[in-house]
N, C-alpha and C positions, 0 to 999 in steps of 0.2 A: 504493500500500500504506500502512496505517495506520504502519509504522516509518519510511515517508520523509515522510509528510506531518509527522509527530511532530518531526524532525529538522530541518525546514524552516522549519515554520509556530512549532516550540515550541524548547526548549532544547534544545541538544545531548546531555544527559544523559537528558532523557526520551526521547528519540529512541532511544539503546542501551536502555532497561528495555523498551520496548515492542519494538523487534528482540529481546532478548534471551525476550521471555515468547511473543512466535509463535514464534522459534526449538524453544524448548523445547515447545512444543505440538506444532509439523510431526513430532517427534521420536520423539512416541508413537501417530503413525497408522499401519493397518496399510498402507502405502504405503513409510513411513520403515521398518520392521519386516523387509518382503518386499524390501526395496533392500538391508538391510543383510544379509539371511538371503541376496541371491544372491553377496555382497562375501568372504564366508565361503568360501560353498559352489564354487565356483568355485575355491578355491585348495585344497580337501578334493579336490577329483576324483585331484588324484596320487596319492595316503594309500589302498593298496590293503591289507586287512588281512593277509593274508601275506608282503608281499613289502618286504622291509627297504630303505631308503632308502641303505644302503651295498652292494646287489645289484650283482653283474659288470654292466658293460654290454658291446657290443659297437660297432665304431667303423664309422660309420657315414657314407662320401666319397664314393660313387655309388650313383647310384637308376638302376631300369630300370624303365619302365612297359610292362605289353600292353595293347594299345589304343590309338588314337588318336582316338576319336570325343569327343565330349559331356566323357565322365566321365573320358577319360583326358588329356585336354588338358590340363584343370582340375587334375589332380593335379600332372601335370607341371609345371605354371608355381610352384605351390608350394614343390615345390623348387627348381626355379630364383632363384625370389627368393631364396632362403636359401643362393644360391651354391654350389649342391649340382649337379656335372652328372646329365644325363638320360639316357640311352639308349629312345627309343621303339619297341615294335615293332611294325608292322600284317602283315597278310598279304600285303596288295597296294600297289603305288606311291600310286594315285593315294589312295589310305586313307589313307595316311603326308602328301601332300603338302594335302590337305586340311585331316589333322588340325595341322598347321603353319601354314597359313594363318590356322587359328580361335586360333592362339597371340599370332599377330602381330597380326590383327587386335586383340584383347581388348589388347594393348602399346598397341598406334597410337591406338587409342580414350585410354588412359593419358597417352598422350604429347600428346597434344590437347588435356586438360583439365588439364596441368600436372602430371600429379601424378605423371611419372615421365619421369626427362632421360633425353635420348639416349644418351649413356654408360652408363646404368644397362640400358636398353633392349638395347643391344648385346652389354656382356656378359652377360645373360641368356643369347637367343639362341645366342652363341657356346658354352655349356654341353650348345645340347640336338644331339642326333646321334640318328640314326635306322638302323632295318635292317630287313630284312626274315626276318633269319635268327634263331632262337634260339641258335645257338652263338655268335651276337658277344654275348648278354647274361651269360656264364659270370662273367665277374668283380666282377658291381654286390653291392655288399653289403646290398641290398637290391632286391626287386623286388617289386611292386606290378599284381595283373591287372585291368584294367577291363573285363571281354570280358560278352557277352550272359548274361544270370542265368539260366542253366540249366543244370542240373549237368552233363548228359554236356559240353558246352562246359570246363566249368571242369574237368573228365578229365582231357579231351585236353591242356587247359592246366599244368596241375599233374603231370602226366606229364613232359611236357617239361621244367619245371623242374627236376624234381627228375632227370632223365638232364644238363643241361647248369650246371646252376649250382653254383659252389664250397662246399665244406664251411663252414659256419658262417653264411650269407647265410641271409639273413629272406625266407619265401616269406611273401608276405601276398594275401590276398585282398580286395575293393570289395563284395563280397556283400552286400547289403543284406535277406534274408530266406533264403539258405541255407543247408544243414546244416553249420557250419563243419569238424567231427569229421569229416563222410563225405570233403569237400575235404581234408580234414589226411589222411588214409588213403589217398589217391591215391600218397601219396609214401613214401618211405623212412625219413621225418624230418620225424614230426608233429612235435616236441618245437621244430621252427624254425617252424612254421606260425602264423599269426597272421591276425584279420581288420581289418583298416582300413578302416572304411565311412562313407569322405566325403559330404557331404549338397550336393547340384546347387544355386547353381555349384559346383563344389569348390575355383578359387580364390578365391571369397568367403566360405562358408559358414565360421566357425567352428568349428561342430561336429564332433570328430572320434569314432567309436564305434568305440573297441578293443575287437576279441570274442574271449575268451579260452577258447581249445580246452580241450578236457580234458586236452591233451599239451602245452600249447605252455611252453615253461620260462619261468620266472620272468626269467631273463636277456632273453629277447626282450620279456617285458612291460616290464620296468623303460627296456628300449632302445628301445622307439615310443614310449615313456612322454614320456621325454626327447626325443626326437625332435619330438614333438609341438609343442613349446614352441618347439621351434628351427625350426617352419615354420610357428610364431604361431595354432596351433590349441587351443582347451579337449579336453580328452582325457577319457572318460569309459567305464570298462570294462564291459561286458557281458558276462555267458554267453553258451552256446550255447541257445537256443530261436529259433523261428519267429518270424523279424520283431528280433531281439534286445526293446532296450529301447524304441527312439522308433516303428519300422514296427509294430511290437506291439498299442504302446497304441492308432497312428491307426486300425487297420483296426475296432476298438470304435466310436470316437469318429468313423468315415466309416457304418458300420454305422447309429448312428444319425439320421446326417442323413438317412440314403434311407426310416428309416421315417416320419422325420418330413416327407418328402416325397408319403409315401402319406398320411399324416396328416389333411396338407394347405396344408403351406407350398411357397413356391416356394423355388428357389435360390436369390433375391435375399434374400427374408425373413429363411433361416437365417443366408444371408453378414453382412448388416448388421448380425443380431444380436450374434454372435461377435465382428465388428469393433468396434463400439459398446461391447461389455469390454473390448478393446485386444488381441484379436487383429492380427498385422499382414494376416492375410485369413483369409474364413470356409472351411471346407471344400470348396465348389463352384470357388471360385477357386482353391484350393491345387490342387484336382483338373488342373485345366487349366492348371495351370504346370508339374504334374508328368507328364502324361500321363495320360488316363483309360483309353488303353489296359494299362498296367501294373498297375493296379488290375483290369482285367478279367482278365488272365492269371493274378493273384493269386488273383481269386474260382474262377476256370477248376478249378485247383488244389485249392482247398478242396471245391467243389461233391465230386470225389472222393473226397476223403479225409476231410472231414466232415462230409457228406451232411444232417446234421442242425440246422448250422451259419444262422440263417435271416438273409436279406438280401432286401433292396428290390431287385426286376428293373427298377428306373428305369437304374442306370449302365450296367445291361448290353444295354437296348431303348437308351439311348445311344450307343454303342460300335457297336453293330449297324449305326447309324447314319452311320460315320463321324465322329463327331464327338469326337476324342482330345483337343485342347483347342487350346492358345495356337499350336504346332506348325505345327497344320491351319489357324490361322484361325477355329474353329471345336471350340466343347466345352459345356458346360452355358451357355456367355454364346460371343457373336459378337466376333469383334474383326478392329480393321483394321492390318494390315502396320505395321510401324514402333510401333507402341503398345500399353501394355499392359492399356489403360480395357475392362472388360469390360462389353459390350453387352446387354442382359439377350434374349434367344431366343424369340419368340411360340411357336415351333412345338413349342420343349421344354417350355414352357407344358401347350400342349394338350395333348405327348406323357404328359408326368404327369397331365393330368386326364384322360385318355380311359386311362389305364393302372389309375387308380387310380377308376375306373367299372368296368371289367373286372372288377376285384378286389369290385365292391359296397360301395367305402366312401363313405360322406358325409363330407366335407371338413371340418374345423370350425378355429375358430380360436385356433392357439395364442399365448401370449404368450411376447416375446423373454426372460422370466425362465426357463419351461419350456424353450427351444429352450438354452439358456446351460447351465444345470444338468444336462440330457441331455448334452449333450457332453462337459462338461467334468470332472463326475461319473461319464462311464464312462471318462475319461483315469484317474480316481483308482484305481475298483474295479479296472482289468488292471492298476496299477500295484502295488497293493495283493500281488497274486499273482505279481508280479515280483519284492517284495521278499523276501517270504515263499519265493519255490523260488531266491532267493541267486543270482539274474540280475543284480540289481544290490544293492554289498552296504550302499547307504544311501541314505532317501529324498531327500536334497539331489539328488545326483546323477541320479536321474530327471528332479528341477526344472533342472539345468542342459544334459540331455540338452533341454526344450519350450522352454525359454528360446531356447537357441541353435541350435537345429535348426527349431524348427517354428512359431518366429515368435508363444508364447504371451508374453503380457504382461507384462514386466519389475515392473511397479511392481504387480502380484497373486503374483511368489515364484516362481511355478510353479505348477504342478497339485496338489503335496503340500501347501506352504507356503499354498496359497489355502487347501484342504481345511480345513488347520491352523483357518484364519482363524477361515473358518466352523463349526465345530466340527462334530467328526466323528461324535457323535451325530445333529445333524442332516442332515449329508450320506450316513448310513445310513438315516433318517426318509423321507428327499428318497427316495431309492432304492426303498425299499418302496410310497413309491407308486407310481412307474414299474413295477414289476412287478404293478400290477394292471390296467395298459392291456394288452388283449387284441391289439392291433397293435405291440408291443415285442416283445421278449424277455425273457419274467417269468425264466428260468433264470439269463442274465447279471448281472442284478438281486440276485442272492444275493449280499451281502456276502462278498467274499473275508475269511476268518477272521480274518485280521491284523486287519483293517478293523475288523468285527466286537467282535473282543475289547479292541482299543483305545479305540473310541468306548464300550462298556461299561464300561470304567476310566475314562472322563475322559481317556484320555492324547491326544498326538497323536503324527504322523508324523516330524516334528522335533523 
C-alpha cells in the first residue's frame, strides 16, 4: 500500500498524511457508507415504535420446544448455550432420541475444533430433558413449536398448549409463512401468542423474525425482544402477512430466477452472477440448501389461491423429478456426501432447454448486470409494499432482516441501502423496462407507491 511504502521508503510523517488522506477517502465510499448504515441499523431493530423501553417484561428460566427434528434441535441448543434448561417434546422415542443425537453430534463436532470445552459441553447437555407427554411441558415459561408448516398440525399443537400450559407462559410459534392470527385463535390467549421464526441452522443463523399478532401484548414483545439478545440473536419485528418480511420478499426474487431460466440462463449463470455482487450464494444454491421441495409446496399453495400469480414450471418439472437438493444429493446442481461444492446437472441443463422449446422461446443472452438488477430490484419493489402496509415499521430493518438471514452482501447495506445507492429514480427506470419483456411479469413491475412517490421526490428509503 502506498501509506506503508510512504512510511518505509520516506519519513515517518509523510507516511501518516498519506494513511491519513486514503483513510479519509475509504470513508466516503459507498462500501464505508453501507458498513456504517448496517452498524446503526442493527442496534435500531429493538426501537419498536409503540412499545416503551421501560414495558413489563416477563421472566423468562425455562424453554420447552415441540419438535425434535432439523429446526427444533437448533432452537434448543440456543438456549442451552445461554444456560437456559430445555424440555423437548416428540411424539415418538426414537424422534426424541435422534433428535438428541443431532444435538450432540453439532457439541462433538464443537468440541473437536476447540471451540467449546468439555465442561461447557456437559453442562449444556445436563439442561436438556425430554418427554413424550405434553402435561410435563405445563410449567416452561416459555414454549416454542417447531412441528410441520401446516396449519391443521399447528391446531392440534396450539390446542394442546393452550389446555396444558400455565397462565402467563409465551406460546410462540417457528412458522415461517403462516397465518400467525389464525394460530393465535387456536387458543384462549392470543394476547400470549407470538411468532419466533428462526432461519436453518437455527443454532447459527443470527436472524431472528419476531411476528407480531394483532393480539399479542406489548409485554411478550418487549420479553422475546430481550430474550433475543440473551441467546445472541438480531431481533427484527414483522407483521402478520404471507411469508412475513424475508420469505416475502425471496418468493419475488426466486420468481425471477425461473423466468430468467426460460429466458435463457442456466442455474450456474444466475448463481455466479448474484455471487460475483457478494451474494454468499445465488438462488439455485440457496434452493438446494433449503429444500426445493418447500418451495414446491409453497407454489402448491398459491397455484390455489392465486391462480393468477405467474411462475416458471422449471422448479416444479424439478421437484417432479426428485431432485429436493443438498438432502437428496441431488437439486438444481449434483453433489457428493460429505461436501457442499455444487456440481452443475447436464440433464437439468436439457430439462430447461427442452422445457423452455415446449414453451416456443428462443434463448438469448443475458448479461450478469440484467440477471443482478432483476433480483435484487424485485427484493426492493415487495419490500417497498412491506413498508408501506407497516409489516415492517422501517427500511433499515428489512436491510438487517437480507443481511442476516439471506446471506445478501454486507459491504452493498442491504437491498434498501443499495437501492439508496443507486438512486431510486433509476431503480424505478431499471423496473419499467423489465415490464416491457413479455416473459416477466409486467404487473409486479409496477412500482409499489412508496417507491414510486419517493424516487419522484429525490428522496430515499433511508
Amino acid at each position: 500500500m502506498a501509506s506503508n511504502r510512504a512510511a518505509t521508503k520516506g519519513k515517518f510523517a509523510d507516511g501518516l498524511a498519506v494513511e491519513r488522506e486514503t483513510f479519509a477517502n475509504l470513508m466516503l465510499t459507498p462500501e464505508s457508507r453501507a458498513l456504517q448504515h448496517i452498524f446503526l441499523a442493527e442496534r435500531a431493530t429493538s426501537k419498536i415504535p409503540d412499545v416503551p423501553a421501560d414495558t413489563a417484561q416477563r421472566t423468562i428460566k425455562s424453554v420447552a420446544v415441540i419438535g425434535a427434528g432439523t429446526m427444533g434441535g437448533g432452537i434448543a441448543m440456543n438456549f442451552l448455550n445461554a444456560g437456559i434448561p430445555v424440555r423437548m417434546l416428540e411424539m415418538k422415542q426414537e424422534a426424541l432420541d435422534r433428535g438428541i443425537a443431532t444435538i450432540r453430534k453439532n457439541y462433538e463436532s464443537q468440541l473437536k475444533k476447540g471451540k467449546l470445552k468439555q465442561d461447557k459441553y456437559d453442562q449444556r447437555m445436563a439442561l436438556l430433558s425430554t418427554t413424550l407427554s405434553y402435561d410435563e411441558l405445563g410449567d416452561a415459561d416459555l414454549v416454542i413449536e417447531a412441528v410441520f408448516e401446516e396449519i391443521g398440525v399447528k391446531e392440534a399443537v396450539f390446542k394442546e398448549l393452550d389446555r396444558v400450559m400455565k397462565p402467563g407462559a409465551i406460546l410462540a410459534s417457528n412458522t415461517s409463512t403462516l397465518d400467525l392470527n389464525r394460530i393465535a385463535a387456536f387458543t384462549q390467549r392470543p394476547e400470549d401468542v407470538v411468532g419466533l421464526h428462526f432461519f436453518s441452522p437455527a443454532n447459527v443463523m443470527k436472524l431472528l423474525e419476531v411476528v407480531r399478532g394483532a393480539k399479542t401484548s406489548k409485554e411478550v414483545l418487549a420479553t422475546v425482544m430481550t430474550l433475543a439478545k440473551k441467546i445472541k440473536k438480531t431481533a427484527v419485528v414483522s407483521g402478520v402477512c404471507d411469508g412475513f418480511i424475508g420469505n416475502r420478499m425471496i418468493e419475488q426474487y426466486g420468481r425471477q430466477g425461473g423466468f430468467l431460466l426460460d429466458e435463457g440462463c442456466t442455474p450456474e449463470q444466475v448463481d455466479k452472477a448474484l455471487e460475483k455482487f457478494g451474494f454468499a450464494m445465488g438462488p439455485f444454491r440457496m434452493g438446494d440448501l433449503a429444500g426445493n421441495d418447500i418451495g414446491w409446496a409453497i407454489r402448491k399453495r398459491r397455484y390455489q389461491q392465486h391462480p393468477d400469480m405467474k411462475y416458471s414450471k422449471t422448479a416444479d418439472l424439478l421437484c417432479e423429478k426428485g431432485r429436493f437438493g443438498q438432502k437428496v444429493g441431488k437439486g438444481w446442481y449434483d453433489y457428493v456426501e460429505g461436501k457442499r461444492d455444487a456440481i452443475p446437472n447436464a440433464e437439468v441443463v436439457a430439462m430447461i432447454e427442452e422445457h423452455r422449446k415446449a414453451l416456443g422461446i428462443t434463448p438469448r443472452k443475458i448479461s450478469d448486470e440484467e440477471i443482478v438488477q432483476r433480483l435484487v430490484f424485485s427484493l426492493v419493489n415487495e419490500a417497498a409494499h412491506i413498508l408501506e402496509e407497516g409489516i415492517a415499521s422501517k427500511a433499515s430493518d428489512i436491510d438487517i432482516v437480507y443481511i442476516f438471514g439471506y446471506g445478501f452482501p454486507p459491504f452493498r447495506g442491504g437491498p434498501m441501502k443499495y437501492a439508496d445507492e443507486v438512486g431510486l429514480f433509476n431503480v424505478v427506470q431499471a423496473m419499467r423496462r423489465f415490464a416491457q419483456n413479455p416473459l416477466d411479469d409486467a404487473t409486479f413491475w409496477e412500482p409499489a407507491p412508496l417507491l414510486a412517490k419517493l424516487a419522484a421526490a429525490g428522496k430515499t428509503f433511508n
